[in-house]
C-alpha positions in Angstrom: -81.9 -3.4 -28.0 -82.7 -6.9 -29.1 -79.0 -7.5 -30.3 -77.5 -6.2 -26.9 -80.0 -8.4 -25.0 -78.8 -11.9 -26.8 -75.2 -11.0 -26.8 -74.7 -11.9 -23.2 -74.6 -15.3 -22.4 -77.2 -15.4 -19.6 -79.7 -13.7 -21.0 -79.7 -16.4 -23.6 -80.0 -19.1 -20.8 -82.8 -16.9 -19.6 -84.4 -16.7 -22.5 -84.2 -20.3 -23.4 -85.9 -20.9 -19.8 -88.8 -18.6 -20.1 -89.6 -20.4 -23.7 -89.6 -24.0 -22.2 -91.6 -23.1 -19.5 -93.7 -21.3 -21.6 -93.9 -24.2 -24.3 -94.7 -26.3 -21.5 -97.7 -24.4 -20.1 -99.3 -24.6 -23.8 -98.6 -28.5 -23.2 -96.7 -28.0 -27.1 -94.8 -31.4 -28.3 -91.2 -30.8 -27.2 -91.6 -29.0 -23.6 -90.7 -31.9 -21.5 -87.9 -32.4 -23.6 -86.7 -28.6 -22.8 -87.2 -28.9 -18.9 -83.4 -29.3 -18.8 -83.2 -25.6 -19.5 -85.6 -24.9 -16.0 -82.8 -26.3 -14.3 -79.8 -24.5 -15.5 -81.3 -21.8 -13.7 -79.2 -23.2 -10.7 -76.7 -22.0 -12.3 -77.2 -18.1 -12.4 -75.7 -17.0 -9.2 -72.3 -17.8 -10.8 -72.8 -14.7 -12.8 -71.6 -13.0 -9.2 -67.8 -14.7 -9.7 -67.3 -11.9 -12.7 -68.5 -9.1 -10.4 -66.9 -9.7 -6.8 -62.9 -10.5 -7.2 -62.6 -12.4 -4.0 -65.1 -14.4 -4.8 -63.4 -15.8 -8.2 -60.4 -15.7 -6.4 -62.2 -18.6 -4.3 -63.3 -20.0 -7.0 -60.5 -20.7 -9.0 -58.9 -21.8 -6.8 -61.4 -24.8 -5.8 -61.1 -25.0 -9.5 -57.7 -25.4 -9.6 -57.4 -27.5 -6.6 -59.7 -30.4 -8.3 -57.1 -32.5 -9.4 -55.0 -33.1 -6.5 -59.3 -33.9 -5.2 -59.1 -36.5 -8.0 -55.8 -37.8 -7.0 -56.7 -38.6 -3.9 -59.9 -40.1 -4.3 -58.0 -42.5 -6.8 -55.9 -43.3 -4.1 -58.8 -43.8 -0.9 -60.4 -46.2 -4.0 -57.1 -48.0 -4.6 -56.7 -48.3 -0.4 -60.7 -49.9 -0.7 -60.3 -52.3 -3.8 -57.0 -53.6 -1.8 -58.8 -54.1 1.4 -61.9 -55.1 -0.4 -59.6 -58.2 -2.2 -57.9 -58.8 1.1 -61.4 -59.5 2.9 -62.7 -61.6 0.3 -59.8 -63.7 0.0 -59.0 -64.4 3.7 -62.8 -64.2 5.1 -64.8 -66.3 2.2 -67.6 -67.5 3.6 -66.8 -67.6 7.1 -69.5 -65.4 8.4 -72.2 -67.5 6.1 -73.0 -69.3 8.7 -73.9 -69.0 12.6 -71.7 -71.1 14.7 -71.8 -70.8 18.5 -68.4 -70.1 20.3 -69.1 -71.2 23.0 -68.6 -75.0 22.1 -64.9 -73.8 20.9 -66.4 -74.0 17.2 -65.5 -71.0 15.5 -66.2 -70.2 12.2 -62.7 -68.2 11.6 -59.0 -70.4 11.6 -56.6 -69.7 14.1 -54.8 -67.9 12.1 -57.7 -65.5 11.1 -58.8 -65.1 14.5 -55.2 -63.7 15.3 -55.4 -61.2 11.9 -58.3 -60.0 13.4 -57.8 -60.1 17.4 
């Protein structure tokens, strides 16, 4: 019955969808607001983790694998924001402007040129 149909989770989200989209065909105040509920609709083919066991088994363990993801993406922005610091601090302004090398003018020091080369 009615009470079976709105104790599941989903077929609340459903139902919440089929309203907004139906509040915003009758162009009522409030159904552009509810569009976000057209787009949780992405999320019903998760309703297949409960029914297939391998596939939850995949699932948590991406889950459970996100924060070693985490830790590592901390540490490749770490390894950036160090490299970032060092080229700002040892290449300011140098490639500003266009200087010809072959008049032996070069816009890097000696000592950047052997950093680099």
């Amino acid at each position: 019955g009615l009470k079976g149909y709105f104790l599941d989770g989903w077929n609340i989200l459903d139902f919440a969808t089929v309203v907004a989209s139906i509040l915003e065909l009758c162009r009522i105040e409030g159904g552009k607001s509810l569009r976000v509920f057209r787009v949780l609709r992405v999320l019903r083919p998760l309703r297949m983790i409960n029914r297939f066991k391998e596939v939850k088994l995949v699932v948590d363990a991406l889950i459970n694998s996100l924060p070693a993801v985490v830790d590592v993406g901390v540490v490749c922005a770490l390894v950036f924001f160090v490299f970032s610091i060092f080229g700002v601090t040892f290449l300011k302004g140098t490639f500003y402007f266009c200087r010809s090398l072959d008049a032996g003018d070069s816009a890097l020091s000696p000592g950047q040129l052997d950093l680099i080369t």
